[in-house]
Wavefront OBJ file of the C-alpha trace (Angstrom):
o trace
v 252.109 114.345 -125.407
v 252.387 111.612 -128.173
v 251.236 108.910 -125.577
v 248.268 111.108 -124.393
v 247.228 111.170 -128.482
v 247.235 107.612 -129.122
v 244.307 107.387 -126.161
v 240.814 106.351 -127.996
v 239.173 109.381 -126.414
v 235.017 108.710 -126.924
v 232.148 110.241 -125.415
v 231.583 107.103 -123.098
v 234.528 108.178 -121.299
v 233.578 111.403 -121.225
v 230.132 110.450 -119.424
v 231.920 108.363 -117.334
v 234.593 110.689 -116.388
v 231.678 112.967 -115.493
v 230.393 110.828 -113.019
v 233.468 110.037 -111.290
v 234.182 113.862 -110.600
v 230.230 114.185 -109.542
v 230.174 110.654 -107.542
v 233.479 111.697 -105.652
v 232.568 115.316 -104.707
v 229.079 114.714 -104.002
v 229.993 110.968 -101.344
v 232.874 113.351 -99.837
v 229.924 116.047 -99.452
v 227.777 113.500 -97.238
v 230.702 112.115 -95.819
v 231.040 115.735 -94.061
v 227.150 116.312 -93.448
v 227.017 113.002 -91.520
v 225.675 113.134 -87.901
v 224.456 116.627 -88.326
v 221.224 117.325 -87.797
v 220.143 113.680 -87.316
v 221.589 112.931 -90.303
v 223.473 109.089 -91.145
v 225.178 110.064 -94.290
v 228.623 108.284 -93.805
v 228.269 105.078 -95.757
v 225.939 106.924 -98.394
v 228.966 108.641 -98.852
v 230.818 105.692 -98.928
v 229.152 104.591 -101.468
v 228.927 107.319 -103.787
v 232.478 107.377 -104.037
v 232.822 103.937 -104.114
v 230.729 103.687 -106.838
v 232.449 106.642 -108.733
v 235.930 105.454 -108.500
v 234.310 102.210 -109.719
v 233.804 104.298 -113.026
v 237.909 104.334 -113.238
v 237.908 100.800 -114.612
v 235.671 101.552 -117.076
v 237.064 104.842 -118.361
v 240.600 102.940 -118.735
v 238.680 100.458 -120.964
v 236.693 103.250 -123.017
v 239.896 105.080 -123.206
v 242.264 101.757 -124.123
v 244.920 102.808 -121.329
v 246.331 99.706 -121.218
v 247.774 99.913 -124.547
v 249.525 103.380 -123.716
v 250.171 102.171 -120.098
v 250.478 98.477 -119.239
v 251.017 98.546 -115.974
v 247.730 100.360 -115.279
v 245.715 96.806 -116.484
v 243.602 95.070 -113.896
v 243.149 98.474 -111.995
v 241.369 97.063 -108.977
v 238.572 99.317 -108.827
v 236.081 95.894 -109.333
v 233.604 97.132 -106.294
v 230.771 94.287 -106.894
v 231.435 93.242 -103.393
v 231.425 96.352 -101.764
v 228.732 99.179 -102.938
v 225.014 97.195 -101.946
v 226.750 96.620 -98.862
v 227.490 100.003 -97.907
v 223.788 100.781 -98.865
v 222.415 98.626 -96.727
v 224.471 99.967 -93.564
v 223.386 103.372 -94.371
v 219.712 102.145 -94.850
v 220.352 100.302 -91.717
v 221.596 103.263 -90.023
v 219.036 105.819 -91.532
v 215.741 104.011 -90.746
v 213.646 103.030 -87.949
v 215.901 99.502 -87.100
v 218.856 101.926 -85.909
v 218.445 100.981 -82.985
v 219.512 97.371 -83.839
v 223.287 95.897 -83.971
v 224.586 97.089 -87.236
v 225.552 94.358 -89.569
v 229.233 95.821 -90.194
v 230.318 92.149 -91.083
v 228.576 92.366 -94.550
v 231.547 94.759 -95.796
v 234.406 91.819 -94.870
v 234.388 89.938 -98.322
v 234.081 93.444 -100.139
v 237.304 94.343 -97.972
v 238.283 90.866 -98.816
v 238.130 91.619 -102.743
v 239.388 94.734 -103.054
v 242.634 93.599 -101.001
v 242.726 90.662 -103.274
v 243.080 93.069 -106.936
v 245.468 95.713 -105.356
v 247.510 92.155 -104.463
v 246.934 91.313 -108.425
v 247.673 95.139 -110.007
v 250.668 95.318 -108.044
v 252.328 91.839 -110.192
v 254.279 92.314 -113.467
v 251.830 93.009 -116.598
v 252.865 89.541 -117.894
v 251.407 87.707 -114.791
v 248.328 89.417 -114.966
v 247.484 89.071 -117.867
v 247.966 84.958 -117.000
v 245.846 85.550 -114.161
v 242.740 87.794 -116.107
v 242.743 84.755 -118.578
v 242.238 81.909 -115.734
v 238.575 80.802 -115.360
v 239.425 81.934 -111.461
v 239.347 85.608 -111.911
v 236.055 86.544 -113.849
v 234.264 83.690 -111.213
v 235.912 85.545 -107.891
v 235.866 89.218 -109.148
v 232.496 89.605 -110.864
v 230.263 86.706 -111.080
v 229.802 85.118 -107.297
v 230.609 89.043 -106.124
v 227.451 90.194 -108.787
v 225.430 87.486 -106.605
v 226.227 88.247 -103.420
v 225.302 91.642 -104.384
v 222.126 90.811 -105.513
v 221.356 88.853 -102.161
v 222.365 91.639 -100.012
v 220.058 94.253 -102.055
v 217.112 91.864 -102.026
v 218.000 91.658 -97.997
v 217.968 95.113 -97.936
v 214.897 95.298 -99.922
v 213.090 93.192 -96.818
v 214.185 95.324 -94.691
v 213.000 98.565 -96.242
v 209.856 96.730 -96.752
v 209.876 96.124 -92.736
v 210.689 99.968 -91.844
v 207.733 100.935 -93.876
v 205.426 98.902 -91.956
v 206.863 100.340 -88.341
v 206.434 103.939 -90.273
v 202.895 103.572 -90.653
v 201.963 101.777 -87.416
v 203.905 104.692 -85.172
v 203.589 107.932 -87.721
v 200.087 110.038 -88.232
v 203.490 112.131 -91.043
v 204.743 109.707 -93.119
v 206.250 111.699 -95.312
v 209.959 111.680 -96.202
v 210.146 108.825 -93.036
v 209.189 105.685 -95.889
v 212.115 105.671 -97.473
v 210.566 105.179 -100.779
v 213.377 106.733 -102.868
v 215.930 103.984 -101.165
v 213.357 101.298 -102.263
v 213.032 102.609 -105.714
v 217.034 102.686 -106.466
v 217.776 99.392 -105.103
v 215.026 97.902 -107.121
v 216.602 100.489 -110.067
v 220.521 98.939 -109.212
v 218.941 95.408 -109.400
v 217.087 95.497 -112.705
v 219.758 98.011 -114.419
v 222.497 94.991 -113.128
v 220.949 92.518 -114.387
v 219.899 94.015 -117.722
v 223.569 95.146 -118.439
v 225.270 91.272 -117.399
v 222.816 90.303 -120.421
v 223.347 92.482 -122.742
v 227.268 92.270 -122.081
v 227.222 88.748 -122.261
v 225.203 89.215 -125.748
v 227.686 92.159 -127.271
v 230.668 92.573 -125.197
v 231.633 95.181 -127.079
v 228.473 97.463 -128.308
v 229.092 100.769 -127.735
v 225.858 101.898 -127.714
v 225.351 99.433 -124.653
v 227.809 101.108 -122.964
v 226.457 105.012 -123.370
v 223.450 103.823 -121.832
v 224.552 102.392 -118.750
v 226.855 105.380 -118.614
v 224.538 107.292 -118.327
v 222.392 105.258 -116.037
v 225.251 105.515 -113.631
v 225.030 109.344 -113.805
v 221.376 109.340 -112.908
v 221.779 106.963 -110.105
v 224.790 109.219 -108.593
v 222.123 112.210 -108.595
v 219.515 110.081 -107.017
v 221.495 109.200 -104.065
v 223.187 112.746 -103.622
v 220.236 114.349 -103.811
v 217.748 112.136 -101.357
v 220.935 111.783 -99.042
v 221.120 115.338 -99.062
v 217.260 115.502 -98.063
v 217.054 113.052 -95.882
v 216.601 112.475 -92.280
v 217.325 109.885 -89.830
v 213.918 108.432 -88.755
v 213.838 107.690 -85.584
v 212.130 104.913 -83.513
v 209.069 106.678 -81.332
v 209.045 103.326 -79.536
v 212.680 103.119 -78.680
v 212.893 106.896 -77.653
v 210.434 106.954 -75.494
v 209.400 103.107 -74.353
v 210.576 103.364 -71.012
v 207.812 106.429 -69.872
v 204.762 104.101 -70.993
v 204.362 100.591 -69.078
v 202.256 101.974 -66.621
v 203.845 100.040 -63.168
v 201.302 97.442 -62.957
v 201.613 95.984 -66.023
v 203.870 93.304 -66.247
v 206.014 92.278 -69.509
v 203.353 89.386 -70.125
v 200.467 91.333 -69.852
v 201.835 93.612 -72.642
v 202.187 90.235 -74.836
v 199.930 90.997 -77.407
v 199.354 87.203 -78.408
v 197.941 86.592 -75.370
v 195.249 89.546 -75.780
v 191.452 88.190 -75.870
v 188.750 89.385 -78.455
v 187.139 90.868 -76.285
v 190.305 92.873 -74.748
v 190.695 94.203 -78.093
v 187.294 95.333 -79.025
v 187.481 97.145 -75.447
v 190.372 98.815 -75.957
v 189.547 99.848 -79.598
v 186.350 101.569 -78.446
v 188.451 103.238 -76.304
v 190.392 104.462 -78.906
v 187.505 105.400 -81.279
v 186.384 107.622 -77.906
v 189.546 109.064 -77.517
v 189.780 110.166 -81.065
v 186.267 111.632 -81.091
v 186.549 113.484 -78.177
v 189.725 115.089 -78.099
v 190.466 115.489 -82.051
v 194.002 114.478 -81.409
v 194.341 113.534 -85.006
v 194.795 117.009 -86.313
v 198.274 117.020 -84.857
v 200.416 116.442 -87.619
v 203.036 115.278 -85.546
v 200.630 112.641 -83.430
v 202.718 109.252 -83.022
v 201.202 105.776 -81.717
v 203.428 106.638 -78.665
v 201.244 110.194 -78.320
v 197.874 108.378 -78.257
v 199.654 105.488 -75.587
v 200.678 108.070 -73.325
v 196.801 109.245 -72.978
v 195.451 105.975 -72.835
v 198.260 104.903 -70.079
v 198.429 101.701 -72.755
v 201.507 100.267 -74.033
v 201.660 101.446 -77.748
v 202.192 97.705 -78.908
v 198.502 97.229 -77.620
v 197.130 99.870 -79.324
v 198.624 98.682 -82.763
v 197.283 95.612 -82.302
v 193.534 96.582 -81.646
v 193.549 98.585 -84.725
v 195.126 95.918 -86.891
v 192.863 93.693 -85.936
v 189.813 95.399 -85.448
v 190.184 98.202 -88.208
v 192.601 96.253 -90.670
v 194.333 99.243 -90.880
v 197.765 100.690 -90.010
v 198.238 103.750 -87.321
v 198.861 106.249 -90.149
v 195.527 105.110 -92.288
v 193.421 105.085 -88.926
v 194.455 108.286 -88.362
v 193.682 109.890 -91.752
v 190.368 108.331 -91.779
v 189.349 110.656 -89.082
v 190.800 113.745 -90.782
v 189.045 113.126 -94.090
v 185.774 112.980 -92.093
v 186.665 115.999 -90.375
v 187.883 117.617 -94.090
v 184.272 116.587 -95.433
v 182.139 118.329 -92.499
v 184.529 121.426 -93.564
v 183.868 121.121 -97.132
v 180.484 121.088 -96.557
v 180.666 124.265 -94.576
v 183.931 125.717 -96.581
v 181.880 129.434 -97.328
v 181.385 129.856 -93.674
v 184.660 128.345 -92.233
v 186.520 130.377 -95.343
v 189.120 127.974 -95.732
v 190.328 127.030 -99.187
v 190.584 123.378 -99.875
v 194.339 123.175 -99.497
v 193.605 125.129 -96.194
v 191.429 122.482 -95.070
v 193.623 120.076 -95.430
v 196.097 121.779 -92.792
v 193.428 122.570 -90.605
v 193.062 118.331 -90.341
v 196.502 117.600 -89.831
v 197.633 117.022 -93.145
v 201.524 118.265 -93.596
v 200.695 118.702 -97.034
v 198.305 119.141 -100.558
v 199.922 115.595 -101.783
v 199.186 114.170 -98.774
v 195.830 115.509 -98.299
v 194.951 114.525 -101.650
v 196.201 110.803 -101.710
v 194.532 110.355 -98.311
v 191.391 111.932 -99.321
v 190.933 109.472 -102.627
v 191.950 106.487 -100.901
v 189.236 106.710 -98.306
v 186.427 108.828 -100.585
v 186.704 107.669 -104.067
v 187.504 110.757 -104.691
v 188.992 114.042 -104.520
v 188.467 117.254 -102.590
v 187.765 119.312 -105.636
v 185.037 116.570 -107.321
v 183.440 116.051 -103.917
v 183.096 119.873 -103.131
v 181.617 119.821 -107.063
v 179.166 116.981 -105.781
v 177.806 119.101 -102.236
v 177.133 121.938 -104.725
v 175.396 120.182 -107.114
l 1 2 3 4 5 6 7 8 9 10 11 12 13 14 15 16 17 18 19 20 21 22 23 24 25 26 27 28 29 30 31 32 33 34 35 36 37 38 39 40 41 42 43 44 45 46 47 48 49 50 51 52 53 54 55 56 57 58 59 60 61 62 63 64 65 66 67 68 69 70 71 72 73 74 75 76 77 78 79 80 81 82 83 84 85 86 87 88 89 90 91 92 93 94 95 96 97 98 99 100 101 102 103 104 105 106 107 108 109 110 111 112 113 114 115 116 117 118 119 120 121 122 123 124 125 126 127 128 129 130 131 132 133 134 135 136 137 138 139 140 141 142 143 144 145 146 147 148 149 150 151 152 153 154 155 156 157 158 159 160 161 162 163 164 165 166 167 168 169 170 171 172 173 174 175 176 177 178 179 180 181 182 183 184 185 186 187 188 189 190 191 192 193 194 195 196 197 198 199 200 201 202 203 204 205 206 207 208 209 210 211 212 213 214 215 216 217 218 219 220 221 222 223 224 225 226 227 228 229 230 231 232 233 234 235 236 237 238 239 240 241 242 243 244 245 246 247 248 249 250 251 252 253 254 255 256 257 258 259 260 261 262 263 264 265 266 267 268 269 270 271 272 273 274 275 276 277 278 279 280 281 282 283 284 285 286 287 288 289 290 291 292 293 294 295 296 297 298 299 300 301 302 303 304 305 306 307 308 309 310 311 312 313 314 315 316 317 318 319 320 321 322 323 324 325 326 327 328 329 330 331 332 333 334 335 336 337 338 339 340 341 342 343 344 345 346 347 348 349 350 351 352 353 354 355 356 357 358 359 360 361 362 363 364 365 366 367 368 369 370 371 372 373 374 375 376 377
């Protein structure tokens, strides 16, 4: 009982001890949902906990422990290594490149470094303290483990940036498929790291420093547990189903898109524009690039292609561009078709008001509600 007084107890510990409890129960939470439901939540979970038990370290600091209890200094819960790793596998794993060879090597210098400080914490307290002093241990343990960090978020950030692209050249529904909230906290993990290795280096010890980026660890544990909770595997429409559309006459060259002439494209892209027209596909919600292939017997490669080039446009935008055309015609007629605006934004193929909305401005100018205002004026 003495020894448990003479701990500095603080309300940076506190936080921190917060977010170890939530980090832990929350990763072993997606560590159970993963695989069900289509869902890749193994590593997310991984990480989570990863980066909770991370939090150890720095409640043993906040605390003073090592005063009370020497042999718990140089607790080797240093996870710089490890946790943008992990990420990356799950966004791997998660997004439209799952398909591809995972890239499970990117976790063996993590593994590498953690085996390394359970080696160290398991010396006597006098030789570690020898070894925290050397010029060795900060360079190893943090600083070339904070930059290979950094280089494997900014890889992941590429890749992110690459799934988006594939999203919106096979998706008409884009939504929750973008991975937008992945994009957003490694971009949050990178600034927020970099920020607090300045302001350490600055004030080592200002506490007010430290509640801040306690707490910023409690809002990025939230984050993640609630948009792995949320989210869903997206799957490749291309991969799935690639073997149904190369029509038998049409040899691996042919589908070459480099090769295509002007001329091929234009062809084919009025044959798209026809397609559309005629049979209103585009209020499908669901409609992928491999829907419209499948009707036009053309590879779906092709058909991106033509409307890249011709429209400068992705799939997704394409598509919407017909729907807000069809929404106008309806909002010009809304008191006989007795749909409310929302309602004609479903009736289009839009999953939702958001959507509807954003798509609507983009290609009008405007919004539903202003250009209904205009007809009426």
């Amino acid at each position: 009982m003495f020894e448990m007084a003479e701990l500095n107890y603080n309300f940076q510990s506190f936080l921190d001890t917060l977010g170890l409890i939530q980090g832990t129960t929350l990763g072993i939470l997606l560590i159970v949902l993963n695989k069900r439901k289509y869902r890749s939540t193994f590593f997310l979970g991984l990480f989570l906990v990863f980066l909770s038990l991370k939090l150890i370290s720095f409640i043993a600091i906040g605390l003073q422990v090592e005063r009370v209890y020497p042999k718990l200094f140089l607790l080797p819960f240093n996870f710089s290594w490890l946790l943008f790793p992990l990420f990356f596998i799950y966004t791997q794993q998660v997004s439209i490149l799952s398909n591809q060879r995972t890239h499970y090597w990117i976790l063996i210098p993590g593994i590498l470094s953690f085996v390394g400080q359970l080696v160290i914490f398991m010396l006597p307290y006098e030789k570690k303290v020898m070894i925290s002093e050397s010029v060795w241990y900060p360079l190893v343990f943090t600083y070339i483990g904070m930059f290979y960090a950094w280089g494997i978020g900014i890889w992941n950030l590429r890749l992110l940036n690459y799934h988006r692209k594939e999203v919106q050249n096979s998706f008409s529904l884009i939504e929750s498929k973008e991975l937008q909230w992945a994009r957003i906290f490694l971009i949050y993990s990178l600034i927020t790291s970099l920020i607090a290795h300045i302001l350490f280096y600055m004030d080592p010890i200002n506490y007010y420093f430290k509640i801040l980026f306690s707490v910023l660890d409690l809002i990025a544990i939230y984050w993640v547990s609630y948009h792995g909770v949320v989210q869903r595997n997206v799957l490749s429409v291309l991969h799935n189903k690639e073997r149904y559309l190369i029509p038998v006459n049409e040899t691996t060259e042919e589908i070459d898109t480099a090769t295509a002439t002007s001329t091929d494209i234009e062809e084919l892209m009025e044959q798209i524009d026809n397609h559309m027209v005629q049979s209103q596909s585009f209020i499908h919600t669901e409609l992928t690039i491999v829907d419209l292939a499948e009707k036009l017997k053309v590879h779906p490669k092709r058909i991106s292609t033509a409307i890249n080039t011709i429209c400068h446009q992705n799939f997704n935008s394409y598509v919407n561009r017909f729907r807000i055309k069809k929404a106008e015609q309806l909002l010009q007629q809304q008191e006989e078709v007795k749909l409310s605006i929302e309602g004609i934004g479903h009736e289009v193929g839009f999953h939702s008001k958001s959507a509807f909305y954003s798509a609507f401005k983009k290609e009008t100018g405007t919004t539903p509600s202003k250009y209904k205002e205009k007809i009426l004026v």
